[in-house]
FINURO-24996 format. One record per residue: x, y, z of N, C-alpha, C in turn. Coordinates in steps of 0.1 Angstrom, whole numbers, plus 5000, padded with zeros to 4 digits. Layout:
% FINURO-24996
XYZXYZXYZ;...
This chain:
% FINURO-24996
500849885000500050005000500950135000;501950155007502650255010503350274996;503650154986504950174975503450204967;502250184968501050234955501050364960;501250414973500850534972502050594973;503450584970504150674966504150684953;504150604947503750554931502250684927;501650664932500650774931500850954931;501550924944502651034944503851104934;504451004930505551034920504951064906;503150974905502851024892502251164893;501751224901501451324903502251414900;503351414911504451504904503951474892;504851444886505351414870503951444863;502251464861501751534859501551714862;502251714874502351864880503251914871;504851864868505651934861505051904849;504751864838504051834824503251964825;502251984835501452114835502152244834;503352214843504152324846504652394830;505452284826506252264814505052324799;503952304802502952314791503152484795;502352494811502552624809503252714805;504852714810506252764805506152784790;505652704780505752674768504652764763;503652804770502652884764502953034766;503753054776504253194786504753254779;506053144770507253204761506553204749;505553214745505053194731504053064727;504352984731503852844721502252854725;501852864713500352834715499352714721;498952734725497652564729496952534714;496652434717495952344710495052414701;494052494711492752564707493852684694;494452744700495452804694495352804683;496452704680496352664670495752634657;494252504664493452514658492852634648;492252744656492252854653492752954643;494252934648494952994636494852924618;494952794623494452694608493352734599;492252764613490552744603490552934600;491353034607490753154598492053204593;493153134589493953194582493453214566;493853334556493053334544494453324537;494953194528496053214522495853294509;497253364505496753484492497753394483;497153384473498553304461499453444456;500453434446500653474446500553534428;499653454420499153514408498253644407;497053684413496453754411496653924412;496253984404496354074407495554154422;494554084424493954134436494054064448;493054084455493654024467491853904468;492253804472491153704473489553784482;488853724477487753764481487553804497;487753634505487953624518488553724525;489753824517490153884526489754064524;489554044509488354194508487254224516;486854144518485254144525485254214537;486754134549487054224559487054344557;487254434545487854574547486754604546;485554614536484054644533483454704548;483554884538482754974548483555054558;484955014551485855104555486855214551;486655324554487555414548488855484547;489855434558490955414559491255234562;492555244553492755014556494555114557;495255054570496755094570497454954572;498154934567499054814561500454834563;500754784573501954824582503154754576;504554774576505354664571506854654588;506754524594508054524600509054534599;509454524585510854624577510254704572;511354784570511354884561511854824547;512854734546513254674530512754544532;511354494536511154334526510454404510;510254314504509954344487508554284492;508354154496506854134499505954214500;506254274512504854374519505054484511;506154544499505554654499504754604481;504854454483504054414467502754384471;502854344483500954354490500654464494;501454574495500354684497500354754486;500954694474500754744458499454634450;498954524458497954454454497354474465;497154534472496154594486495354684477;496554764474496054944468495454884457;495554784445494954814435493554744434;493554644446492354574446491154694457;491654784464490854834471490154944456;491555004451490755104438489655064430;490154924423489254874416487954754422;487454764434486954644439485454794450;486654824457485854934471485955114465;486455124456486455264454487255344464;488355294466489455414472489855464463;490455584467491055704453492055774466;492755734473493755804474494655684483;495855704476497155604480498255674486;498255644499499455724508500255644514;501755684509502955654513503555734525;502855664536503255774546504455804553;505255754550506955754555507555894545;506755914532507055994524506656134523;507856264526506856384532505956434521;505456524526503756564520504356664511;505256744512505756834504506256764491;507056704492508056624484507256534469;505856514478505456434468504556504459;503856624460503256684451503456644437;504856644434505356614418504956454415;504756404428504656204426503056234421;502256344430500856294427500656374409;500956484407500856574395501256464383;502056404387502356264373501056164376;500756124386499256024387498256064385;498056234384497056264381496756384367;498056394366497756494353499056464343;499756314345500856334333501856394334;502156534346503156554344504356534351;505956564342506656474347507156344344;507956264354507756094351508156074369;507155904365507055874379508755854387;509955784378511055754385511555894391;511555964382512156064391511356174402;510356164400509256164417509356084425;509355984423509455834435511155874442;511855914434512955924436513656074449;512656124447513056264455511656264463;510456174468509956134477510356154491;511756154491512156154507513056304504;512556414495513256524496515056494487;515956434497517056364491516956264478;517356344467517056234459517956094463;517056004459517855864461518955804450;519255764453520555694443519755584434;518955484439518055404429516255414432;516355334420514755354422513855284428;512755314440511955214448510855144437;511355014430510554974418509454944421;508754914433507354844435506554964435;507155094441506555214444506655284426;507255284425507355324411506155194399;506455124400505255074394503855074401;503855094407502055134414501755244409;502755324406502755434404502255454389;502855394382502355384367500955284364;500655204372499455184370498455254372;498455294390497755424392497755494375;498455584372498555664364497755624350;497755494343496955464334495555444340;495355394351493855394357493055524359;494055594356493355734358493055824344;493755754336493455804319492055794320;491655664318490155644315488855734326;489355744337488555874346488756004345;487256074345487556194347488256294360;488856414358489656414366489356464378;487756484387487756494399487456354405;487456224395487556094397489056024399;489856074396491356064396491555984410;492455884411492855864424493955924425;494655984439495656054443496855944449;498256014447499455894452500056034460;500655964475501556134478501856074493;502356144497502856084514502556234521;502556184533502256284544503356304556;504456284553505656294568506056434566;506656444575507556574578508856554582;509556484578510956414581511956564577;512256584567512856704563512456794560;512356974568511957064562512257174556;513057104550513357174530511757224521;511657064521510857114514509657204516;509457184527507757274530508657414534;509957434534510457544536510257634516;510657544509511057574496509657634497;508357564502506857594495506557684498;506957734511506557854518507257964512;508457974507508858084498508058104484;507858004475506758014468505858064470;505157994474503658074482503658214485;504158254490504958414494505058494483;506158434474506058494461504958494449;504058404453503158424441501658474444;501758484461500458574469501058684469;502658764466502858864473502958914483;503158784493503458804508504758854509;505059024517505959074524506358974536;507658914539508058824553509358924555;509258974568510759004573511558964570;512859024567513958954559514658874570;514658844578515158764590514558604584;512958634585512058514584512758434567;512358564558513158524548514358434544;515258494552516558434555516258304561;515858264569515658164577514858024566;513558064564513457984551514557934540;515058034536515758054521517057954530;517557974539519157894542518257734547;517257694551516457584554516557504537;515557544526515557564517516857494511;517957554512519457534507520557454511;519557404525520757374533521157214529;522457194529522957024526522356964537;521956864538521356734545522556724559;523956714553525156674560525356804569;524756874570524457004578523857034585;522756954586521556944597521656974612;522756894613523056914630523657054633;524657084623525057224628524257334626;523157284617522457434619521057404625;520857314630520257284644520557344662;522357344658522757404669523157514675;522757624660522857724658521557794659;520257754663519557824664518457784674;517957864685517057764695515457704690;515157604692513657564685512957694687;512657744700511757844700511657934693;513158024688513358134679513058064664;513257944659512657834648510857894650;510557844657509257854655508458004658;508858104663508558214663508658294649;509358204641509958284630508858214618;508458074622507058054616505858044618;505458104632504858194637504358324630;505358354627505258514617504658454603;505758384595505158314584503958314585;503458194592501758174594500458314591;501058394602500158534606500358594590;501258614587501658704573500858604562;500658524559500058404551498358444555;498058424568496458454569496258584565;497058704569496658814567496858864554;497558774547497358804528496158834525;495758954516494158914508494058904496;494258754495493558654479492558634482;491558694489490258614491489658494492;490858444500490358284499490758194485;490658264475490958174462492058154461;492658024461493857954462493757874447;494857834439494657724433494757594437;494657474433494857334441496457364442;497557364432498357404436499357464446;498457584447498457674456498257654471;496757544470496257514486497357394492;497957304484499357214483500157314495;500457404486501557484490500957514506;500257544505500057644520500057564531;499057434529499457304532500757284540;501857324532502857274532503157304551;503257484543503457584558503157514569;501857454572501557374582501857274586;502857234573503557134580505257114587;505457234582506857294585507157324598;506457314613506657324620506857194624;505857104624506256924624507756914622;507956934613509756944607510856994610;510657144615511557164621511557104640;510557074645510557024660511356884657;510756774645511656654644513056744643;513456804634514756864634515456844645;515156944656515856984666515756854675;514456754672515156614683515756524679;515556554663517056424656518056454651;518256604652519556664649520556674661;519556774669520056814683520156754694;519356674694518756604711519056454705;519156464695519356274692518556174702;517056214699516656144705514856074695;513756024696512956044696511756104706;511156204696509856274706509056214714;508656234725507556164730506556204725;506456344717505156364714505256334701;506256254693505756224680505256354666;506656404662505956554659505256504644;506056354638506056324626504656264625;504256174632502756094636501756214635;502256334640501256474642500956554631;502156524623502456554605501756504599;501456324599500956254589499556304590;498756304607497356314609496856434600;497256534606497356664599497356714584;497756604574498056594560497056544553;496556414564495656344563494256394557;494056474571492856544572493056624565;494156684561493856784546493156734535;493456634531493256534519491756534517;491056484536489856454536489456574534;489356674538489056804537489156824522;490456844517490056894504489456784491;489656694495488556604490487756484493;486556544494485556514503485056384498;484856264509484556114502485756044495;486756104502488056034501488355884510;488555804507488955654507490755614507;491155604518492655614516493155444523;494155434515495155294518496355344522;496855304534497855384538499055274541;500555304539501355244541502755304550;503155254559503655314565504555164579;505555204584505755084594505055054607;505154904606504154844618503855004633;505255044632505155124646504355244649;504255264633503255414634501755394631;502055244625499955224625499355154635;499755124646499455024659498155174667;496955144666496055144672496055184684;496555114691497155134711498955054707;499055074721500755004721500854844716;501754814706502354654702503154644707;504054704700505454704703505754734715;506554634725506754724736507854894738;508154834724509254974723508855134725;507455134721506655264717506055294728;506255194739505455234754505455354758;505955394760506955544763506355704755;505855634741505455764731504355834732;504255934730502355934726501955904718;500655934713499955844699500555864688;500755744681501355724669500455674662;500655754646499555734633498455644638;498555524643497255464640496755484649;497055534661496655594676495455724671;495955784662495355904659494455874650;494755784639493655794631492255654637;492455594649491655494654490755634665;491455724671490755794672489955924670;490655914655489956024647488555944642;489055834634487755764627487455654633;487855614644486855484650487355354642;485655264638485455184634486055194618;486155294615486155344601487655284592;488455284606489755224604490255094606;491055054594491254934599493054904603;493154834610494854824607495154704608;496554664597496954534592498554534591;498954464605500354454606501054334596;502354304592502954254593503954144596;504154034594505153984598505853894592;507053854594507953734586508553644593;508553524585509153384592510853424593;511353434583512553424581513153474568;514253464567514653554549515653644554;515953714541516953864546515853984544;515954104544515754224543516954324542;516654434531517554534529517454674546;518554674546518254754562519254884558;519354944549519655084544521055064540;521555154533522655154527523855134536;523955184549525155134559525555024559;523754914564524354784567523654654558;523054754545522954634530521754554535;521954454530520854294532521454234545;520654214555520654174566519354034567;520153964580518753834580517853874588;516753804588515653824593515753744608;515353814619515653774631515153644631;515553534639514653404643514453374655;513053324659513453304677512153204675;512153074684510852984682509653074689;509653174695508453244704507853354693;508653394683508353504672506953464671;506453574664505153564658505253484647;506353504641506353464624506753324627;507953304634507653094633506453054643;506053154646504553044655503753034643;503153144638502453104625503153024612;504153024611505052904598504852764604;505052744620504252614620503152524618;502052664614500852594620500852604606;500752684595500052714585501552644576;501152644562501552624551502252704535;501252824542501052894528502052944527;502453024519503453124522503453254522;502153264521501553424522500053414528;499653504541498553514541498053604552;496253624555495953684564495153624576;495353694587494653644598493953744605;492753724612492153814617492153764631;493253894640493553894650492553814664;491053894659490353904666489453834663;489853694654488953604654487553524666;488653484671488053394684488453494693;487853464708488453484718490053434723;490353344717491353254721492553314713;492453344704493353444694493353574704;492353614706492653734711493153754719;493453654726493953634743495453584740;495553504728497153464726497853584720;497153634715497953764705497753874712;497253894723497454014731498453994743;498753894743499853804755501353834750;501853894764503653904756504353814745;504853884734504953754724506353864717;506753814704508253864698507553854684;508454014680508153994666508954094661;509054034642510054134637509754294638;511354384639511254494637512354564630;512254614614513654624613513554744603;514354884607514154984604515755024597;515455144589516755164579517855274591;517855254603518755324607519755214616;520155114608520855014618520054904618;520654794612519854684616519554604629;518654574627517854514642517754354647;519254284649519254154648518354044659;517754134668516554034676515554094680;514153984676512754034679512654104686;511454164682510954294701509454274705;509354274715508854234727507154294719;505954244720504554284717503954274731;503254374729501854334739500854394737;499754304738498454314734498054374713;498854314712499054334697497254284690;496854224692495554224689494154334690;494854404702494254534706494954624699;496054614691497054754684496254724667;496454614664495654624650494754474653;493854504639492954414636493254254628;494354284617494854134612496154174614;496254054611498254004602498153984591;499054014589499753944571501153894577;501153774571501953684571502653654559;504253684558504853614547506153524552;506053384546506753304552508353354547;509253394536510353414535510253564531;511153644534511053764531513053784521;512453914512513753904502513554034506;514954114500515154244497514354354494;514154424495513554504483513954574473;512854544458513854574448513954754447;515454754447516154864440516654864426;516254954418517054924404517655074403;518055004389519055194387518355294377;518755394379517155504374517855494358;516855504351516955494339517255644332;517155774337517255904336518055964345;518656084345519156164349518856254360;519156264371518456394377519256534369;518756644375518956764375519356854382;520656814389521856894402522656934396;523257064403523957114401524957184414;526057184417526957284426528057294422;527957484419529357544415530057574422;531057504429531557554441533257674440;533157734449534257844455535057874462;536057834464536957914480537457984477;536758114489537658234486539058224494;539458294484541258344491541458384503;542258294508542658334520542658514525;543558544515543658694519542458754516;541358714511540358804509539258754521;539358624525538758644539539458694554;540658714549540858764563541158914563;540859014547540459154549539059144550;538359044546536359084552536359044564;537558974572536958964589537159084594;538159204588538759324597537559434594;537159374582535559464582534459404588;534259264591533359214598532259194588;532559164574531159154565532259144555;530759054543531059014532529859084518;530559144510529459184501529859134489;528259074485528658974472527959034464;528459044449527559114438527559024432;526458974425526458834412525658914401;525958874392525058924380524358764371;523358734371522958604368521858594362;521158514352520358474345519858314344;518758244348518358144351516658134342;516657994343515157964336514857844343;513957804346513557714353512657564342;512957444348512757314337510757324340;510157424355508857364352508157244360;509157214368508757054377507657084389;507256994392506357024407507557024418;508456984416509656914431510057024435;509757004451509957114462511257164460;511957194451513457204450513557274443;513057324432513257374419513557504419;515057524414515957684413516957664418;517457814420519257804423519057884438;520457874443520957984453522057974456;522758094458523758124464524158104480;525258044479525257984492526358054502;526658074511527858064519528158044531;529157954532529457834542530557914549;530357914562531658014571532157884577;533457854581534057724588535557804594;535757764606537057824613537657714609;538857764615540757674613540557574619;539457474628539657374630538557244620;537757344612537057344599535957284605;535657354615534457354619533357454615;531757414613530557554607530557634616;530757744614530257874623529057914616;528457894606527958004601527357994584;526258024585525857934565524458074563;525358114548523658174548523458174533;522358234528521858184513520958284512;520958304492519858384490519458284480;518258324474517558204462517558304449;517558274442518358354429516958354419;517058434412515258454405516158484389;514858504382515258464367516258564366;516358644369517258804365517658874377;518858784381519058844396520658914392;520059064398521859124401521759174415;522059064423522159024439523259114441;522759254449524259354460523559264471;524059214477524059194494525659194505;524859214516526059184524525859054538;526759054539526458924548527258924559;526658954571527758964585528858834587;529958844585530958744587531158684603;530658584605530558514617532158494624;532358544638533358504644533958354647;535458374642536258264639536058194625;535558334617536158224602537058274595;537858164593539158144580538858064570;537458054567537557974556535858044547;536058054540534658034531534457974520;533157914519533257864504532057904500;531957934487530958024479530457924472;529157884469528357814459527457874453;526957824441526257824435525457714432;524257664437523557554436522457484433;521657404429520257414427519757284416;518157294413517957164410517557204395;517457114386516057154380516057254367;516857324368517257474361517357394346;516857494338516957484324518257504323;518757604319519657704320520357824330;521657824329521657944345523358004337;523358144337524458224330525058304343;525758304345526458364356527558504348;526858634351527758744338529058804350;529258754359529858844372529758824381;530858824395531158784406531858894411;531358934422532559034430532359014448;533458994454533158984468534359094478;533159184483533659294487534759374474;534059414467534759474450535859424445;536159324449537459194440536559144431;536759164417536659044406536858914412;536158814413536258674412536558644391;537758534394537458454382536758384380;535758364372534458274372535058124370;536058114361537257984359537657914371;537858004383537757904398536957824403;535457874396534257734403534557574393;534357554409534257364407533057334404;532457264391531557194388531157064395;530257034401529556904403528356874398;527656764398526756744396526256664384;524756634378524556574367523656644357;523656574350522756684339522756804330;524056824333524456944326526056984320;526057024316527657094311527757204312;528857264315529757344323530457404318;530757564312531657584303531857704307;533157814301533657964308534157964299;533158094292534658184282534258324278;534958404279534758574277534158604288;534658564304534258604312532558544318;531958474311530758434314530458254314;530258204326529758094335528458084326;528357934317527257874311526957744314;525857714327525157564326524057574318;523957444308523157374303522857234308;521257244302520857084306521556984292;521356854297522256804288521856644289;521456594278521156444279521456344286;523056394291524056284298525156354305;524356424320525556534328526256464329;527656504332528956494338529056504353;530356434361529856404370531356524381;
């Protein structure tokens, strides 16, 4: 009796730990049974022939007027080919008419939508200057959506048109560039301070950001478009704007987004807690809806900014991000559709190339590759209760962004409460980059003045530059378009003191003077800009010294470069020099 009941005993245990062990295994991830099950009977696999997306999983969106489609990289090729058979099955199936690339600023892409909707232009080199900086290759999946869009829109009339365009505020160049526009073609008077401030924004190199971030306090930044704004309302065009025009003004409002990112990813090297870019997109959004009314939008953008409430445990910390704002702007109206991958590589930006795709048995992505088959598909989070309760439970999933790649999963919770499905792809590749089949349109003439002639304009404490110049413009929508004169102050340990700029107009004979910043021994004079037809340069003088026009350094593409009888001639040109 005593050896049956320790026997009884020992099997106990040994069911106690099995329970234990099951549990442990559910804690770190592993689903139950029910689980499982579950995930099997409402997964909707997508093949990979059609151009649309299978019925099963249309039907979910039906009645909805925002669908956001999140990707955990930034470079798989997959997700951004399902949210190019997202977008064309929602156009042609539910009647959406506007496609937003929301990682892409709002400024930048006017010229992407003006080609989708009126031909002009070509889409590679919009797609290409999308993020302001033109890129080196071309985003091909985004670029061909782009040209479908674009023939789908031949056959409709044009307040039927669907719209293509992004809504970020990552760099504010461009909504700087629009706000000078704007100005000049309302005839808005801006203090020449404000002026200045735009126009050197406007001009400034990318690789300069931080220093002229640290040159000026955010508050004195935003007081200065503060004024802009007031000066802009108190114009009287009577309200009549053109669509163009309402673009532009647009922009203005979004230029403060931009410069606040500025000063926290320049300056503070940090991310906002208040999210100025998420505040950007909402903002752009509602413009859209606003200016056209019964608008239907597919939005694309990474898992982290379309999460509903918090997934990621990484974003604990933030305030509302995109999908935060648009779940409580539009409710039910929204839907959101994360992401994920089993395994593969992904492109993680030019620093660190094709990288692998994290692995961990607890991921989201191998929990679903075991149960399912397919290699592509959707699930609806909030199938069952039992889904809801495993996918809202601490779990791992990919996260992998272009600033450094991200070699292990990150932490979820309540991810079923952040969006509504998954998309699931079992191998994930690169994303295609190809090489642009055209030319851009850059240019920089660059200058260093003589030693001896910057150290007689420090004893005066100013620099006065006379240009005599002639320019034509190619005509483009891109937030860039024109020239300016630039000047870069740097001390003897070639450090920036000091950067300022004018923007150069068709027939400019520019007197200015420009206060010479303490501790420079160095200046370099440019001449720079996008786009230009043509640009004659008749004369140079700084502080009444002739410059030889023969000293500027040519860079750039698109053009040719020539000096003779005293006069500087760029032309555009089939095949710039580099």
């Amino acid at each position: 009796m005593a050896k049956a009941r320790l026997s009884k005993v020992v099997r106990n245990h040994i069911h106690l730990l099995l329970l234990l062990l099951i549990s442990c295994q559910t804690a770190f991830g592993q689903p139950s049974k029910k689980v499982r099950q579950d995930i099997q009977q409402y997964f909707v696999p997508i093949g990979g022939a059609a151009q649309v997306l299978p019925s099963a999983v249309m039907e979910k969106l039906k009645g909805k007027r925002i669908v956001g489609l999140g990707e955990a990289t930034h470079g798989t090729a997959e997700f951004e080919q399902l949210f190019s058979r997202l977008s064309k099955s929602l156009i042609l199936e539910q009647g959406f008419n506007v496609v937003v690339l929301a990682e892409a600023n709002f400024y930048d892409t006017r010229a992407l939508n003006d080609y989708i909707v009126h031909g002009k232009g070509d889409a590679e080199t919009a797609i290409r200057y999308m993020r302001h900086s033109p890129a080196a290759f071309v985003e091909e999946e985004f670029r061909e959506l782009a040209e479908w869009i674009r023939v789908c829109n031949e056959s409709r009339p044009a307040e039927e048109r669907v719209w293509m365009l992004g809504v970020d505020a990552m760099s504010p160049r461009g909504a700087a560039y629009d706000a000078l526009r704007l100005c000049q073609e309302l005839n808005v008077e801006l203090p020449e301070e404000v002026r200045q401030y735009l126009t050197e924004l406007t001009a400034l190199p990318e690789p300069m950001f931080e220093s002229f971030a640290s040159r000026i306090t955010l508050s004195s930044a935003l007081a200065k478009v503060a004024v802009l704004r007031q000066a802009l309302q108190q114009a009287e065009y009577g309200g009549k704007l053109s669509d163009e025009q309402r673009w532009l003004l647009q922009s203005t409002v979004t230029l403060e987004h931009a410069i606040c990112f500025l000063s926290d990813h320049y300056l503070h090297k940090k991310w906002s807690d208040r999210q100025f870019r998420d505040e950007a997109m909402l903002a752009n959004i509602q413009w859209v809806e606003k200016t056209r009314p019964g608008a239907k939008m597919v939005v694309y953008a990474h898992n982290a900014h379309l999460e509903k409430n918090v997934g990621y445990k990484l974003t604990q910390s933030y305030k509302a991000r995109l999908g935060k704002l648009l779940h409580n702007t539009y409710g039910e109206d929204f839907y959101a559709i994360c992401t994920e991958v089993k395994s593969g590589t992904y492109w993680a930006g030019n620093d660190d190339g094709e990288v692998s795709v994290p692995e961990k048995t607890s991921k989201i992505g191998q929990v679903v590759g075991t149960v399912v088959d397919a290699p592509i598909g959707l699930l609806e989070l909030n199938a069952t209760p039992s889904l809801t309760k495993y996918f809202n439970s601490p779990l791992t999933m990919t996260f992998g962004v272009l600033l450094g790649s991200n070699n292990s999963p990150t932490g979820t919770v309540n991810l079923a409460t952040a969006f509504d499905a998954l998309l699931y792809v079992r191998e994930s590749t690169p994303k295609l980059r190809t090489k642009p089949e055209t030319e851009l349109k850059q240019f920089s003439l660059n200058l260093n003045l003589s030693p001896e002639l910057v150290k007689s304009a420090g004893k005066q404490g100013k620099l006065m530059v006379n240009l005599n110049s002639t320019l034509a413009t190619i005509g483009t929508s891109l937030s860039n378009e024109g020239a300016f004169l630039g000047l870069l102050f740097v001390d003897g340990q070639k450090n920036v003191v000091g950067y300022r700029a004018v923007q150069l107009t068709g027939n400019s004979g520019l007197l200015q003077t420009f206060p010479l910043p303490a501790r420079t021994e160095n200046v370099l004079l440019t001449v720079s800009g996008n786009n230009v037809k043509d640009l004659t340069i008749e004369h140079l003088a700084v502080n009444g010294i002739d410059i030889t026009l023969e000293e500027f350094k040519y860079f750039g593409e698109g053009y040719s470069s020539t000096t003779e009888k005293s006069r500087l001639t760029l032309k555009e040109t089939a095949k710039g020099s580099s």
